[in-house]
C-alpha atoms as one frame of an Amber mdcrd trajectory, in Angstrom:
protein
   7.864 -51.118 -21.034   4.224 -49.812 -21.068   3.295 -52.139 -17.721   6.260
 -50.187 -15.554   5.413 -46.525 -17.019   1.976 -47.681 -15.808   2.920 -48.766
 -12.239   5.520 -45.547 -12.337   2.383 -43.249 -13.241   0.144 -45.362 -10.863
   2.823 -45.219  -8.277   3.876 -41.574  -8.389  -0.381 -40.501  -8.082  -0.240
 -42.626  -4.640   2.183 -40.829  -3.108   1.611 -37.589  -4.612  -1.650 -37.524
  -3.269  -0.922 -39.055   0.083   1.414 -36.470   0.558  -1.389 -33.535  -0.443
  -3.866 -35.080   1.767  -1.581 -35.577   4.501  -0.864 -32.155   4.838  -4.472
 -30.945   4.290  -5.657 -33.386   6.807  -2.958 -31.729   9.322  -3.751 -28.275
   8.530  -7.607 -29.270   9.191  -7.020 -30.796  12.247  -6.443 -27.097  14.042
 -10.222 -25.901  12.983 -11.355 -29.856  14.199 -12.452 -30.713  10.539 -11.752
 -33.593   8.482 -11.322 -32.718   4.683 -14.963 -33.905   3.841 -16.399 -31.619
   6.395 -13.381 -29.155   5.334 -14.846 -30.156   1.244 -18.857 -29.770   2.445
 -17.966 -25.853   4.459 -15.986 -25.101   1.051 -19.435 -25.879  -1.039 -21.632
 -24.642   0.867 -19.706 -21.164   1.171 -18.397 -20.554  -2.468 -22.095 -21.605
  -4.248 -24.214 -20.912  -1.276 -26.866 -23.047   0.620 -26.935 -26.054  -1.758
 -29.498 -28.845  -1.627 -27.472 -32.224  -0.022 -27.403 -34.117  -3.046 -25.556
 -31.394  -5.082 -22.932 -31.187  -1.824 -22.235 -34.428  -1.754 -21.613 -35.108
  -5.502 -19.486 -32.011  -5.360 -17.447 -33.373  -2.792 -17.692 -36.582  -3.610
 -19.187 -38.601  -1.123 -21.683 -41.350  -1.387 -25.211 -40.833   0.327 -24.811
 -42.605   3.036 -21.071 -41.245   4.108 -23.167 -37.648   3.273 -25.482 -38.247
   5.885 -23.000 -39.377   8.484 -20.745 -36.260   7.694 -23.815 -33.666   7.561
 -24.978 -34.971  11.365 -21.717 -34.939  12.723 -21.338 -30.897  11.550 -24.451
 -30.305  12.663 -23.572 -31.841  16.388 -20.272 -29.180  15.642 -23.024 -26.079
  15.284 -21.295 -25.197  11.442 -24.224 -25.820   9.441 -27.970 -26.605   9.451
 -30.695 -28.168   7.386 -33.197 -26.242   6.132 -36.366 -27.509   4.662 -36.784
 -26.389   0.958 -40.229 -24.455   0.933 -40.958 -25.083  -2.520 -40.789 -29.178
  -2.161 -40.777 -30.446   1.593 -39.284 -33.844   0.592 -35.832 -31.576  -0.112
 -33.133 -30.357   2.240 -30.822 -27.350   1.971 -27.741 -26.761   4.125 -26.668
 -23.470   5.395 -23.716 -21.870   7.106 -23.850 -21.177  10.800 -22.073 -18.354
  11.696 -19.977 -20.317  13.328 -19.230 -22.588  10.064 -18.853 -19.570   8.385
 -15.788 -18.365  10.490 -14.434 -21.614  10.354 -14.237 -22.084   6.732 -13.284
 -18.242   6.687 -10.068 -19.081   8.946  -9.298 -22.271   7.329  -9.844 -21.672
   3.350  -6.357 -18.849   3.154  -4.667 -21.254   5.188  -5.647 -24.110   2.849
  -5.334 -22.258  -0.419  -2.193 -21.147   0.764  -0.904 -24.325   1.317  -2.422
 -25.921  -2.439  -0.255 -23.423  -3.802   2.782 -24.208  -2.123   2.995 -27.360
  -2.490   2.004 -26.998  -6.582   4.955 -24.032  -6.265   7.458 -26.334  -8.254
   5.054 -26.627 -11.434   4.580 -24.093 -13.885   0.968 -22.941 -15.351   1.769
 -24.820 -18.170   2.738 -28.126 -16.215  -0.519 -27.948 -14.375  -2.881 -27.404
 -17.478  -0.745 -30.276 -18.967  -1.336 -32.892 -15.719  -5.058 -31.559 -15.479
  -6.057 -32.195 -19.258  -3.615 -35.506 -19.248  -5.767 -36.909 -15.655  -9.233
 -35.706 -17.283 -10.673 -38.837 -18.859  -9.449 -40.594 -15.554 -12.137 -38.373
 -13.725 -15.107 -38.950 -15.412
């Protein structure tokens, strides 16, 4: 009994969050972002320029994907690197203006969508899912 509530649970996260990302990753495609670059614009604009270690942890990326993903936005002209003056060894990324009116265009669009498609739960259902998932996270 516990093994197919398992593969239920197991199964129903899959598709769940296929679905989510399939719809982000269509919504993204009109700005030309994928959702890391989408995830990386979204850090950098809510907390500010942000060293890359902290933006990739944030968005959960390993070093080396990081790197990749920060050159290609750079190539797109939506952010730069900026030499910490305090220790030279460390990077910080900014917004280009033209990052910045990206992720100002495609953050309602995405927000608006997060909510729609979490519509059919109630506050209480999403605390509930949240707190259930939260050792899963760590």
């Amino acid at each position: 009994m516990e093994n197919a509530q398992n593969e239920d649970l197991l199964e129903a996260l899959i598709r769940s969050t296929s679905r989510i990302l399939s719809g982000v990753s269509q919504l993204l495609r009109e700005y030309g972002l994928c959702t890391t670059e989408f995830a990386v614009l979204e850090a950098i604009h809510a907390l500010g320029p942000q060293p890359i270690q902290k933006v990739a942890e944030r968005v959960l990326v390993t070093s080396g994907s990081m790197t990749h993903t920060v050159d290609q936005m750079i190539a797109k002209g939506l952010i730069v690197r900026v030499r910490c003056t305090r220790d030279a060894r460390r990077f910080y990324l900014h917004l280009t203006p033209e990052g910045s009116r990206v992720i100002e265009a495609a953050l309602p669009k995405h927000n608006a969508y997060i909510a729609e498609i979490f519509a059919p739960l109630s506050a209480e259902e999403k605390t509930s899912v949240t707190q259930a998932l939260a050792p899963l996270m760590r």
